[in-house]
FIRO-252718 format. One record per residue (C-alpha): residue in three letters; x, z, y. Coordinates in steps of 0.001 Angstrom, whole numbers, plus 500000, padded with zeros to 6 digits. Each point is the difference from the previous one (the first is absolute). Example, Ala and Ser with C-alpha at 12.3 -4.5 7.8 and 13.67 -1.06 7.14 Angstrom:
// FIRO-252718
ALA512300507800495500
SER501370499340503440
***
This chain:
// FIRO-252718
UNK416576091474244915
UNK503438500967499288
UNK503638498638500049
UNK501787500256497046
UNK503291501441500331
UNK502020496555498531
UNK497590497845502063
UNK501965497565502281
UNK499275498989503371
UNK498388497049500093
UNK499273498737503598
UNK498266496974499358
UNK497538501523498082
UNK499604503008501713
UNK499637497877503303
UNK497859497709499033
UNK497614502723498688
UNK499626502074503517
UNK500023496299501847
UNK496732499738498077
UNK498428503481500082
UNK500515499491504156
UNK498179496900500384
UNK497028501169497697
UNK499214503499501595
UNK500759498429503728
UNK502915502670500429
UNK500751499146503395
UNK496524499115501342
UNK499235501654503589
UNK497267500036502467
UNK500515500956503438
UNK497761502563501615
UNK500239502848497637
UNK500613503249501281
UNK503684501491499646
UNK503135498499501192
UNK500950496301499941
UNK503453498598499551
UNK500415496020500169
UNK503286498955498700
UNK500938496063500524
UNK502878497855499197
UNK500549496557501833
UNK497878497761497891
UNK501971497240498360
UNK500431496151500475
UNK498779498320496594
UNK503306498068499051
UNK499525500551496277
UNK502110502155498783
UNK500452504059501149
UNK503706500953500749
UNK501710503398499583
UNK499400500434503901
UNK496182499991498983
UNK500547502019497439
UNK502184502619501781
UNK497294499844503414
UNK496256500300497612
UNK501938502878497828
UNK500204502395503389
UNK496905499529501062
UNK498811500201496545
UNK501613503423500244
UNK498970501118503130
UNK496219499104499040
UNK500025501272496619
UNK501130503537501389
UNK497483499930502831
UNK497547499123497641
UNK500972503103497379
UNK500279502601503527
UNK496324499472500648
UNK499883497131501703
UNK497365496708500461
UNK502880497255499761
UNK499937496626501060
UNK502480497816498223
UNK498971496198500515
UNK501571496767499218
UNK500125496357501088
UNK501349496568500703
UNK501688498761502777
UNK498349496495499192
UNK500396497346502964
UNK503505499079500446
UNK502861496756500292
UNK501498500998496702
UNK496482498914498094
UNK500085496852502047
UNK503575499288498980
UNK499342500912496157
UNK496938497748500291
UNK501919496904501159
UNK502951500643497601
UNK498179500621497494
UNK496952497828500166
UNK497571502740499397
UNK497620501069502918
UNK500780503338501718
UNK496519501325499385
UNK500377499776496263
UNK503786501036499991
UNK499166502691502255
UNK497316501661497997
UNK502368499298496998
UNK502526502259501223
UNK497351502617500835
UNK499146499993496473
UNK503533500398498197
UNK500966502750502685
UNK496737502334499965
UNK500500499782496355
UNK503989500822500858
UNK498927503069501831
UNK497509501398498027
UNK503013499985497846
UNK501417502623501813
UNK497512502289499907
UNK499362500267503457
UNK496997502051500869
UNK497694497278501810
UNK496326499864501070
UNK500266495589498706
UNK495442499836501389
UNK502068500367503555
UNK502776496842499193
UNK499623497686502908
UNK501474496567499935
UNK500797498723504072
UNK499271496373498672
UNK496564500680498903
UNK497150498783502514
UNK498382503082499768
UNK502939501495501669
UNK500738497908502247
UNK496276499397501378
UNK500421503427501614
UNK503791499399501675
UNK498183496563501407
UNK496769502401501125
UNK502458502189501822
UNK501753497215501860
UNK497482498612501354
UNK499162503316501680
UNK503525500588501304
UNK499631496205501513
UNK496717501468501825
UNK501702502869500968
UNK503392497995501413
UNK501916501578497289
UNK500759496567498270
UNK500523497129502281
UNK501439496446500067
UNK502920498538501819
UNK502675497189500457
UNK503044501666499737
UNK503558499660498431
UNK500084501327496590
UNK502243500799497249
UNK500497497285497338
UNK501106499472497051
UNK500433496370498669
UNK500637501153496408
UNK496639502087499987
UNK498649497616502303
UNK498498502909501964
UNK499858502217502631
UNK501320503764499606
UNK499143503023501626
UNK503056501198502254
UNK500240502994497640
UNK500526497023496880
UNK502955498674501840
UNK503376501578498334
UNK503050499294501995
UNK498639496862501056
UNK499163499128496195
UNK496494499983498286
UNK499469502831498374
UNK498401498441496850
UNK502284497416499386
UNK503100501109502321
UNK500544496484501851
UNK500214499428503677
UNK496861500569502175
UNK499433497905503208
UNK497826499940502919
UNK497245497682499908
UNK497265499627502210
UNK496399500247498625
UNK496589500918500682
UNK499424504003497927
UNK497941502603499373
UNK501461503138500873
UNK498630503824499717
UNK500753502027503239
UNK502478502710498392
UNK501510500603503249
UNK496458501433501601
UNK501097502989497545
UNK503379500547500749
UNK499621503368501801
UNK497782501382497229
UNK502352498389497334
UNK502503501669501447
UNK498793502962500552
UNK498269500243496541
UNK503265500209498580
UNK500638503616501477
UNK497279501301497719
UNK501653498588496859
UNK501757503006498724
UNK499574498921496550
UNK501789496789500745
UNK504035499385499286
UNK501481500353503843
UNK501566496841498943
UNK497112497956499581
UNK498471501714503177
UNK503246498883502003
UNK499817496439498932
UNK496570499902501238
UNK500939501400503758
UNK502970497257499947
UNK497449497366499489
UNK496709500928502086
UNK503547500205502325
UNK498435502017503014
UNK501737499264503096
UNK499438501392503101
UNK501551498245503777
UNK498922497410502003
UNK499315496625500017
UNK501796497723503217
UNK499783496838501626
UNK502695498089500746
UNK499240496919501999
UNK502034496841499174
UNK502076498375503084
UNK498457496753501222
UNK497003500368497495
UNK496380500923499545
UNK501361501588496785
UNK500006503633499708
UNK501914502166496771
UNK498859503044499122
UNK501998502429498506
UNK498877503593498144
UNK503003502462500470
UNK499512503546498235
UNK503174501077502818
UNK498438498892503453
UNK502633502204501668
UNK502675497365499310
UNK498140497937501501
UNK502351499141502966
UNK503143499125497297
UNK498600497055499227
UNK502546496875499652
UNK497978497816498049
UNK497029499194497874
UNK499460499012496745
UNK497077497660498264
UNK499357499545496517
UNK500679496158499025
UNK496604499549498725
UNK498543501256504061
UNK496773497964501328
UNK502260499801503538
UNK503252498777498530
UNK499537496579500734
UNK498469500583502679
UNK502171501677501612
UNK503439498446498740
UNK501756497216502412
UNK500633496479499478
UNK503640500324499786
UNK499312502925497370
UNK497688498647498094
UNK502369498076497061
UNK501908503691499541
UNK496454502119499826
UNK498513497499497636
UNK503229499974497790
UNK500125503277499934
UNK496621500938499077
UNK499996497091497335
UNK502868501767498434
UNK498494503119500354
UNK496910498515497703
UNK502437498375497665
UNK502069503487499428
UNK496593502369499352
UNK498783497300497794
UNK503657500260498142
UNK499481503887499943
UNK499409501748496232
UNK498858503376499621
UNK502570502827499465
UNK502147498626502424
UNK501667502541502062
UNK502696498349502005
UNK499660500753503447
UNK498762497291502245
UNK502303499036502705
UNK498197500024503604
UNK499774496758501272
UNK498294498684503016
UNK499778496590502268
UNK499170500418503983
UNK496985498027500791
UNK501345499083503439
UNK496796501851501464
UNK499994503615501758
UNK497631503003500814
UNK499704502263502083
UNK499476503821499388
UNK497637502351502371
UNK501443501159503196
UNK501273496871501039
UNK503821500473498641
UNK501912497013499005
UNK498660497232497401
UNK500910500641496189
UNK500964497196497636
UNK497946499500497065
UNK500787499073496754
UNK499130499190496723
UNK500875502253497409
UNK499988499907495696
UNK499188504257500406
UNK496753499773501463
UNK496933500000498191
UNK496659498369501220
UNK497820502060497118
UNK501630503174502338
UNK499237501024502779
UNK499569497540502901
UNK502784497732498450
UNK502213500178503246
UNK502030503127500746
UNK501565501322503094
UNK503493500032499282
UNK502330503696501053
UNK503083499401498675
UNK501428503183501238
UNK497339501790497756
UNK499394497911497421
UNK502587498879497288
UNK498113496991499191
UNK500334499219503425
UNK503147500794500545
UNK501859498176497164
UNK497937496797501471
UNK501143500745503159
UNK503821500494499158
UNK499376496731498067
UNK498545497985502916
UNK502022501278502797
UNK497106501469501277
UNK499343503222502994
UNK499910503180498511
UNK498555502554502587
UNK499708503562499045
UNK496832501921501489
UNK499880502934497399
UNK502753502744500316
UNK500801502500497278
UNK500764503589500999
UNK503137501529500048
UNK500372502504497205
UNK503187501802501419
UNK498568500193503327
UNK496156500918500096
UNK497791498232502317
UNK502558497436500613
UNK499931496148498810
UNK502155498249498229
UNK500803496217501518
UNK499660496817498192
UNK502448496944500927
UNK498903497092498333
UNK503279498574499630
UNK501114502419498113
UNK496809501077497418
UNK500295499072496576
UNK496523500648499144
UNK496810500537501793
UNK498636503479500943
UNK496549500241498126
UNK499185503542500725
UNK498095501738502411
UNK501586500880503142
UNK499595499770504213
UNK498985496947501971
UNK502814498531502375
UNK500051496591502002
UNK496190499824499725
UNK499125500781503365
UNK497116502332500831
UNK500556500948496087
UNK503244501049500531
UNK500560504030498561
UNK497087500109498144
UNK499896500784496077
UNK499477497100497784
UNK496532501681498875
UNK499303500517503501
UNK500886496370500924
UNK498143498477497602
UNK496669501275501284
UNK501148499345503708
UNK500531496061499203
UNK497541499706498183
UNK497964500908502856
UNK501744498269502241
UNK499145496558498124
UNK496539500728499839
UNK499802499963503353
UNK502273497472500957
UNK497932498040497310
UNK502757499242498335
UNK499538501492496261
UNK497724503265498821
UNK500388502913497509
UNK499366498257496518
UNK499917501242496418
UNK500995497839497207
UNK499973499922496509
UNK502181497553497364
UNK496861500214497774
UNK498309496276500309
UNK496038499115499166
UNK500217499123496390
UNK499564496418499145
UNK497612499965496588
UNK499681496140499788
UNK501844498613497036
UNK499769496010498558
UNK499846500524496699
UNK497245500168497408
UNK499853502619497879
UNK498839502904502322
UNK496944500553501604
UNK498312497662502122
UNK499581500975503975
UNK496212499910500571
UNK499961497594503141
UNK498425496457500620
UNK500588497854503060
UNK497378497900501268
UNK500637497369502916
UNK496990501042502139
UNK499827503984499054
UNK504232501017499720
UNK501226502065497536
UNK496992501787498186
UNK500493502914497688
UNK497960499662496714
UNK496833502386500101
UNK499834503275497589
UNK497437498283498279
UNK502039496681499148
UNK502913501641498929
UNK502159500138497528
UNK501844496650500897
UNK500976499342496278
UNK503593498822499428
UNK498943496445497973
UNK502393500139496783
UNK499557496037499888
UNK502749499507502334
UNK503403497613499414
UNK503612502273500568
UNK502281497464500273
UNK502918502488501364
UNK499967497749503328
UNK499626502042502740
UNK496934501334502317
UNK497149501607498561
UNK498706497611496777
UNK496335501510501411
UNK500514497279502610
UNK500065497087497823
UNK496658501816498251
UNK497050497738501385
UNK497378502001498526
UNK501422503273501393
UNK500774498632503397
UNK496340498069501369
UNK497464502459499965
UNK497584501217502747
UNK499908501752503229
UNK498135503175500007
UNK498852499938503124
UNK498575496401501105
UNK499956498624496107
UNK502398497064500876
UNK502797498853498157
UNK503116502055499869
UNK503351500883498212
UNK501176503629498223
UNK503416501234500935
UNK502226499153497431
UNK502754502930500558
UNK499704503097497835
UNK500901503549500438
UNK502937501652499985
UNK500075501720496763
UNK501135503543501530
UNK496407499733501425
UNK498725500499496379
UNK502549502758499171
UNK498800501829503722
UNK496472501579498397
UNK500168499834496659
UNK500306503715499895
UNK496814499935501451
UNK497973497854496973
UNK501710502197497326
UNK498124502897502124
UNK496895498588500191
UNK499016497119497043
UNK498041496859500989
UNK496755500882497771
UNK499944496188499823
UNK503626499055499219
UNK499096498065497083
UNK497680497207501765
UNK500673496935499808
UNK498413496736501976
UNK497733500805502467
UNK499280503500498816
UNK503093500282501932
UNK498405499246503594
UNK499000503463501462
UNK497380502084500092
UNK497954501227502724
UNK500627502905498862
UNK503677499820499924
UNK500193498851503012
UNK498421502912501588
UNK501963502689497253
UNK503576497865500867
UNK502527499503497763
UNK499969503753498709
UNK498416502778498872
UNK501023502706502938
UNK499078502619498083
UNK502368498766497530
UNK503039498906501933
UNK500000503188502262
UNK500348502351496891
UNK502736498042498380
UNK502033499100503214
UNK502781500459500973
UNK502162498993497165
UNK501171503574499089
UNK503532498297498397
UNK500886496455500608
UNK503220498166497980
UNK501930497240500590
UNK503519498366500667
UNK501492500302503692
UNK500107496979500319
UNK495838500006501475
UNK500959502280502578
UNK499503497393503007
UNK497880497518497881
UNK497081501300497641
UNK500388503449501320
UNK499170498934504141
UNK497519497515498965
UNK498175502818498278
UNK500064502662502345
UNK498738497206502999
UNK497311498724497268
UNK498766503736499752
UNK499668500657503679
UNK498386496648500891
UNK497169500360496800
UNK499831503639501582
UNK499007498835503360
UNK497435497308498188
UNK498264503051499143
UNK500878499412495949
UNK502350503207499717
UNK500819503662501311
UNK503342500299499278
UNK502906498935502482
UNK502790499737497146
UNK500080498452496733
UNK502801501983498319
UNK500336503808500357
UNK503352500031497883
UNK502346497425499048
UNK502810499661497273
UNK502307497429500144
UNK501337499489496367
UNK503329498887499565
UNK501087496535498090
UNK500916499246496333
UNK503499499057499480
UNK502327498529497845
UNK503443498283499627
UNK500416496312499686
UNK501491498006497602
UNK501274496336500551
UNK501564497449497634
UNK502595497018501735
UNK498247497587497729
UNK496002501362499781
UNK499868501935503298
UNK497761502859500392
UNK499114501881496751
UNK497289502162498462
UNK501377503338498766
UNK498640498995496479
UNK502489497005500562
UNK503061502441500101
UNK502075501272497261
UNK502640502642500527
UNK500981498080503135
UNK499915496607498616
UNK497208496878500915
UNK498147499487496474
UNK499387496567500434
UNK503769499080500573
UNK502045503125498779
UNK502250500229503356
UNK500236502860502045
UNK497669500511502636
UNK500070501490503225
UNK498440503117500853
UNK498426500507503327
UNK499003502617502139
UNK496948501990499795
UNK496870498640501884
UNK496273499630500262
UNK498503498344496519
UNK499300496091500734
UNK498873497173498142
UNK503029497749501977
UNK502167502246498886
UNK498855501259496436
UNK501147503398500136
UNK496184500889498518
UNK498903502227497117
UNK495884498327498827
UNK498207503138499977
UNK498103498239497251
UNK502954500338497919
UNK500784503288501130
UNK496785501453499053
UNK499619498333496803
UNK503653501292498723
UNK499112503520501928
UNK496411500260501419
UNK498737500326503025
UNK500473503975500142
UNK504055499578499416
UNK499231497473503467
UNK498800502101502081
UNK501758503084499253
UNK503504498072500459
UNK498577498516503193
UNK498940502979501497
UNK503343501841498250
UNK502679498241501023
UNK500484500258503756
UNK497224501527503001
UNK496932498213500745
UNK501211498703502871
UNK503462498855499364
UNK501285496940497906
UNK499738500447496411
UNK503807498396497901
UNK498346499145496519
UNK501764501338497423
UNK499242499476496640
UNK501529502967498318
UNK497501502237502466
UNK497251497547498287
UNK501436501346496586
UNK499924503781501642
UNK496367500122500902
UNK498640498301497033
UNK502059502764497572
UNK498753502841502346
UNK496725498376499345
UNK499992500530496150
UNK502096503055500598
UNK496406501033501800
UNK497918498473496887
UNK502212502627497448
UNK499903503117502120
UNK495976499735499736
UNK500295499141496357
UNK502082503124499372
UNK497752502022502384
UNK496942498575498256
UNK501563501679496508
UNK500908503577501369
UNK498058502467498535
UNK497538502088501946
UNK501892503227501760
UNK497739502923501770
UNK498718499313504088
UNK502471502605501038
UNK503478498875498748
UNK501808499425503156
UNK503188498719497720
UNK502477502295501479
UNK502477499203502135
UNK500677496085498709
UNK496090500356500415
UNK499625501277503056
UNK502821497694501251
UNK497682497345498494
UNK496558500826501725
UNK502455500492503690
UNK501271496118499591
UNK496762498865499275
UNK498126501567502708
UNK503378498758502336
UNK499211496000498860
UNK496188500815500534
UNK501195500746503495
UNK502898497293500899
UNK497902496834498781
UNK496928500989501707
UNK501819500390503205
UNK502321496986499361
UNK497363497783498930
UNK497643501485502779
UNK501723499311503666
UNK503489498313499683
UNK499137498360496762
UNK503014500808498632
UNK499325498376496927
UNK503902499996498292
UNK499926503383500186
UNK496939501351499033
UNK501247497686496574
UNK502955501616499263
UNK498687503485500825
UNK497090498988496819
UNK503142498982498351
UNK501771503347500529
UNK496597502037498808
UNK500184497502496755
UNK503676501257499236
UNK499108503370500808
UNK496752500052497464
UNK502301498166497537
UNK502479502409500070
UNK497423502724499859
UNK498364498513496941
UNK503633499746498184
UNK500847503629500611
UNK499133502804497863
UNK497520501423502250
UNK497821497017500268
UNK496175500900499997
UNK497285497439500398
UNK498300502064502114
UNK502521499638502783
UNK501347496501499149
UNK496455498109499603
UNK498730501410503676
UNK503967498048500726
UNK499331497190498488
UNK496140499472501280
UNK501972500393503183
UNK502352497214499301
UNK497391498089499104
UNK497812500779503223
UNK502466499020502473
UNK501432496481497816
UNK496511499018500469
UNK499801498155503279
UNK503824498138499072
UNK498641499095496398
UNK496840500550499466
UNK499491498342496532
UNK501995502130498368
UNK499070503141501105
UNK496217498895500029
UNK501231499954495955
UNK501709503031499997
UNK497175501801502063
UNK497669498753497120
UNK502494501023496908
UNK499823503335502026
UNK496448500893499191
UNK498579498900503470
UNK496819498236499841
UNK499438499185503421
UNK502954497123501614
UNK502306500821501901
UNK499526497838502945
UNK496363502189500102
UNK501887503475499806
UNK501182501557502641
UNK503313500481501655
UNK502060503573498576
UNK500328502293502387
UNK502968502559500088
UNK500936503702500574
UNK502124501117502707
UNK500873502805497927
UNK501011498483496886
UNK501832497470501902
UNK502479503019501301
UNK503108500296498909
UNK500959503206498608
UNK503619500167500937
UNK501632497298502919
UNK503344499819500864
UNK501801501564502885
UNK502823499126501976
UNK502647502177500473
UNK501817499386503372
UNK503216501631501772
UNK500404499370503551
UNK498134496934499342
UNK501640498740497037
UNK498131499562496787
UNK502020502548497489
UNK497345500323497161
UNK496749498865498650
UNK497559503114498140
UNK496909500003498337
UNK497338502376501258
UNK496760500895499321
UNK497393497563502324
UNK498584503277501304
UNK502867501835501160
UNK499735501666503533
UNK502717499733502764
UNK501205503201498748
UNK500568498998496522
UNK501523496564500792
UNK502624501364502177
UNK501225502798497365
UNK500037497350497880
UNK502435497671501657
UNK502120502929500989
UNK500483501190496769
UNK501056496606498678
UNK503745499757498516
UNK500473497087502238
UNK498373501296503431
UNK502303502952499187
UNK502944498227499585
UNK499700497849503432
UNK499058503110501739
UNK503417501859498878
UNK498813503503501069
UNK499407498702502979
UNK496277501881501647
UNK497511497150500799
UNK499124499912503542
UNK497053498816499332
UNK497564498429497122
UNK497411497291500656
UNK497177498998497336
UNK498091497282499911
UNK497439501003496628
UNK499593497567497750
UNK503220498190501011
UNK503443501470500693
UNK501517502930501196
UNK503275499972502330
UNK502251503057500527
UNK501962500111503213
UNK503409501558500736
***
């Protein structure tokens, strides 16, 4: 086939066309276990809301990249996609909208598969996995009941995050500045009876695991460390005065040990009534009552700092070695989720401390002294009276006793002992990373496979029982608690032990538990993921294979190239690396780490635009500057992420019919680095899509050339030609390869485009140095839009696709230059800029720059002292 040379671009048709010719020869088909190297690219999978955004669109077009490359260099690619099923949202949509979140769920799945496929993106669809589907889930409920036999999953009365809105507990890692993170209001404590998954058991490794992550963002890696929150010190006891009670403290800085005033106790402490005094009591319980009402007052984003407040509780303790008692109070800065919830308080080393100190007339007693920088190995003295902050730094024990003179590295260790045998406290590590709670009282998520039977306990269900099928017949009344409570047919079944009546939990996962292996099913199919019924319960066989095929998950893992926003980094992306390790030690894997490499893509943005009378409005509801609906003049806001609240959103449904999907990506990818935040702009929309068709007529022209002889190198303007081509060949392999510096490896196709076009317009213009060009262009546009240069490939004479040809390879030697520049410098000075030939020796370049008219003039007969080259770069006479 053949382009004519007045044919027009026509995306929709064009699309549409290689859509097709995908799907029917299984384009992006793969089976793992072939010989040759593997390369599994992944983006987060996405919630099914209904609609794709520009965020999609921007996140699936650089993987699609990334794959399609891989895939073109040789490689077996993996490239799944699924659904993020379970979720609150379908709950809500279902109440709201009277519609059951099964049906409005699969719904959505529909519309967006059919919205990606849109795109063109390069996926193996026999892989798709859904989280709400049974067959699934049957496997996540398979593996928690071995991680309850192995202690890794374990029930237990506890205070819990909750949110009345979601009516639900959250993970601490869900909890946003003491908000919900779904729906942003306040979170309280609650006390319940949970299931939780021992995360903390793999702290260390967690932790550790992180130092082989070179392919991670430090970022990411950082915001990890902060949260596992490794702390090393020692834990201390500090008996309460005239009571049984006894307050322990963990302190990472034992050796301040002995400057302790006071302590400090969370409001929400098991020993605060205990402990507080009659005549106390009214002020403690006011306080802490106002405490509750303030937190539950508290939105997210606020940033005004919290003033320290306290109340004594009229009761004392007394620290090791017998020194004087310690008032304790009550304080709105301690946490009970940290730590012990009571802290030892230094006020002469602590800020915290001290400001509560200064506030409540309280001792402040210096132990640590800093040393004397104008006078080494001296000290420099601290007078309380007179310190206007505390000294947190490191220094020399003083007015600690048999510690006295020792370093505070030193002294740490020596307390430490000294406790331990006093009895008194012991060397502890902590961590701020807390067992994650997975129970959740909602419906639409996966049901936790667990009866309880009055004469047996809590039972798991047995392999061969399971799955435990969410019922769809249920009633969501938007009242709170789990609506599988009020579900009598769910709730009485039978225990599986003694046969006796019994009930079925009624909590559900956490969804991140369905987002923590999915990897993992894209790696390995369920060769039964269409059964229904009872064709669901497992096999004997399956049972003894487990939920994969290890042949099949250890070739494809790890992820080679993971995507997704920052905003997983202590959410999704822990949960996944702990779900990895712990199906590793259940014998189901052999690798310790999901995700080899991570990219951390940047957000779609755009200004805002609000009307005094209609509020919020859609860019389509703007006209030079003015509200449609009402003609007035509108305000413009600042740039910021795309959001349905705030309509600052551009339907990619629109954009692609008016454009097509290639114009979409390419501007995506274009406009600003993977990983930063993309401004939309709709001119640069306009840009790519005429670059596009500016593309479509270079191969029409080049399609037209006559035939010229092998040989014809073009002359110069040819030569120059063939150099820039095998330069682009070069820069977008390597851009697209490592950094995945997408922008650029775009406008360096975009500079080879210009070059060929200005090539073809000049006198000298040969098709047998322009087509080789152009073929080029085409090559490298393919993975950014690949409709139109499959197309073009085609028009081209190419039989076979080009998502089945390979990648072009390039020629060091064509890619030289033949002359560079060199810089001319005088005593350092830049004085004059030649061109030279590429291959010039030391020799050469240096009679070269001292010839120059310039160099000459700045030297003023003046004998250089001396000459230094660097080849290739400059050269810099001195005198």
């Amino acid at each position: 086939m053949g382009v004519g040379v007045d044919a027009r671009y026509e995306p929709k048709v064009v699309e549409a066309k290689w859509q097709a010719r995908w799907r029917e020869a299984a384009a992006f088909r793969v089976a793992g276990g072939q010989p040759g190297k593997k390369f599994y690219c992944l983006e987060m999978f996405p919630y099914p809301s209904g609609r794709i955004h520009m965020g999609h669109v921007r996140n699936y077009a650089i993987g699609d990249v990334i794959a399609r490359l891989r895939r073109r260099q040789g490689f077996h690619v993996l490239h799944p996609m699924g659904w993020d099923a379970f979720g609150m949202p379908a709950e809500n949509a279902a109440i709201e909208r009277h519609i059951h979140p099964a049906k409005w769920t699969r719904t959505n799945i529909a519309y967006m598969r059919a919205q990606l496929d849109q795109l063109g993106l390069s996926i193996p669809w026999e892989r798709e996995v859904a989280t709400c589907d049974p067959a699934y889930y049957r496997w996540e409920q398979l593996l928690f009941t071995q991680m309850v036999e192995r202690g890794i999953a374990y029930k237990r009365y506890g205070e819990v995050n909750w949110c009345d809105t979601c009516a639900t507990v959250l993970a601490n890692e869900q909890v946003e500045e003491g908000a919900c993170w779904r729906c942003g209001k306040p979170v309280r404590l609650k006390p319940l009876d949970q299931w939780f998954l021992k995360i903390t058991a793999y702290a260390d490794e967690l932790l550790a695991g992180l130092d082989t992550l070179d392919g991670w963002p430090e970022r990411v890696r950082t915001m990890q460390r902060n949260w596992i929150g490794r702390s090393e010190g020692a834990r201390i006891r500090f008996p309460v005065a005239d009571s049984a009670a006894v307050i322990e403290v963990f302190t990472t800085r034992p050796d301040t040990l002995f400057g302790v005033t006071f302590l400090s106790i969370a409001p929400e402490h098991p020993l605060v009534e205990e402990i507080t005094s009659a005549a106390q009591r009214p002020a403690v319980a006011a306080f802490r009552e106002r405490l509750a009402r303030q937190r539950a007052e508290a939105r997210p984003g606020d940033e005004v700092e919290v003033e320290k407040e306290g109340v004594f509780t009229g009761a004392y303790a007394l620290p090791p070695g017998g020194r004087e008692q310690v008032p304790i109070f009550v304080a709105n800065f301690v946490l009970m989720g940290y730590g012990t919830g009571a802290v030892m308080a230094v006020p002469a080393h602590d800020q915290r401390d001290f400001d509560f100190a200064r506030k409540y007339h309280l001792p402040i007693r210096p132990v640590i002294l800093p040393p004397d920088p104008d006078h080494p190995g001296a000290l420099l003295p601290l007078d309380p009276a007179t310190m206007t902050a505390a000294y947190e730094e490191e220094g020399v024990m003083a007015a600690s006793g048999e510690f006295d003179n020792l370093s505070s590295a030193a002294g740490r260790q020596a307390v430490v002992r000294w406790l331990a045998e006093r009895g008194d406290g012991r060397a502890e590590v902590t961590y701020r990373l807390r067992d994650w709670g997975i129970s959740r009282q909602r419906y639409w998520g996966t049901p936790i496979p667990v009866v309880y039977c009055a004469t047996c306990g809590m039972q798991t269900v047995p392999a061969a029982e399971l799955p435990v099928v969410l019922p769809e017949d249920v009633a969501l009344t938007g009242a709170g608690g789990s609506p599988l409570a009020a579900c009598e047919g769910f709730v009485h079944t039978l225990c599986p032990k003694c046969g006796g009546p019994a009930r079925r939990e009624t909590d559900t996962f956490d969804t991140f538990i369905e987002s923590s292996w999915y990897f993992l099913r894209y790696a390995s199919p369920d060769p039964r993921r269409e059964a229904t019924g009872d064709a669901l319960r497992f096999t004997p066989e399956e049972l003894a294979r487990g939920p994969f095929d290890r042949a099949a998950v250890d070739y494809w893992m790890a992820v080679d190239q993971y995507i997704g926003g920052i905003e997983h980094a202590v959410l999704h992306l822990l949960y996944a690396r702990f779900f990895t390790k712990v199906l590793r030690d259940l014998g189901h894997l052999g690798v310790d780490e999901p995700f080899a490499r991570l990219l951390t893509q940047g957000m779609v943005c755009k200004e805002t635009w609000r009307c005094a009378d209609h509020g919020w409005l859609l860019p389509e509801e703007v006209t030079e500057g003015r509200c449609v609906r009402c003609g007035v003049s509108a305000e413009r806001g600042r740039v910021t992420k795309m959001s349905k609240s705030k309509k600052n959103v551009v339907d990619p449904d629109a954009l692609i019919d008016r454009y097509g999907a290639d114009t979409a990506r390419l501007f995506s990818l274009f406009a600003a680095p993977p990983e930063r935040d993309l401004e939309w702009n709709e001119e640069g929309v306009e840009g790519c899509y005429r670059f596009l068709g500016r593309v479509w007529r270079l191969v029409a022209q080049v399609v037209t050339l006559p035939a010229a002889t092998a040989d014809t190198d073009g002359g110069e303007a040819g030569r120059a030609l063939t150099r820039r081509l095998h330069q682009t060949i070069r820069k977008v392999t390597r851009d697209c390869g490592e950094e995945f510096h997408l922008n650029t490896a775009i406008a360096a196709i975009m500079e080879l485009a210009n070059a060929a076009q200005s090539y073809l317009a000049g006198p000298a213009g040969t098709g047998a140095v322009a087509r080789p060009a152009v073929e080029g262009i085409v090559h490298l546009l393919n993975p950014f839009a690949p409709h139109l240069t499959e197309e073009l490939w085609a028009a081209l004479g190419h039989p076979a696709p080009l998502y089945a040809t390979p990648w072009p390879g390039f020629d060091e030697e064509l890619a030289k230059e033949e002359t560079i520049e060199l810089v001319c410098q005088v005593n350092g000075k830049v004085r004059s800029r030649l061109s030279v030939a590429a291959n010039a020796g030391q020799a050469a370049l240096e009679a070269a720059a001292l010839a120059d008219p310039m160099v000459q003039k700045w030297l003023a007969g003046k004998r250089p002292r001396k000459v230094i080259v660097v080849p290739g770069r400059l050269v810099n006479v001195v005198v």
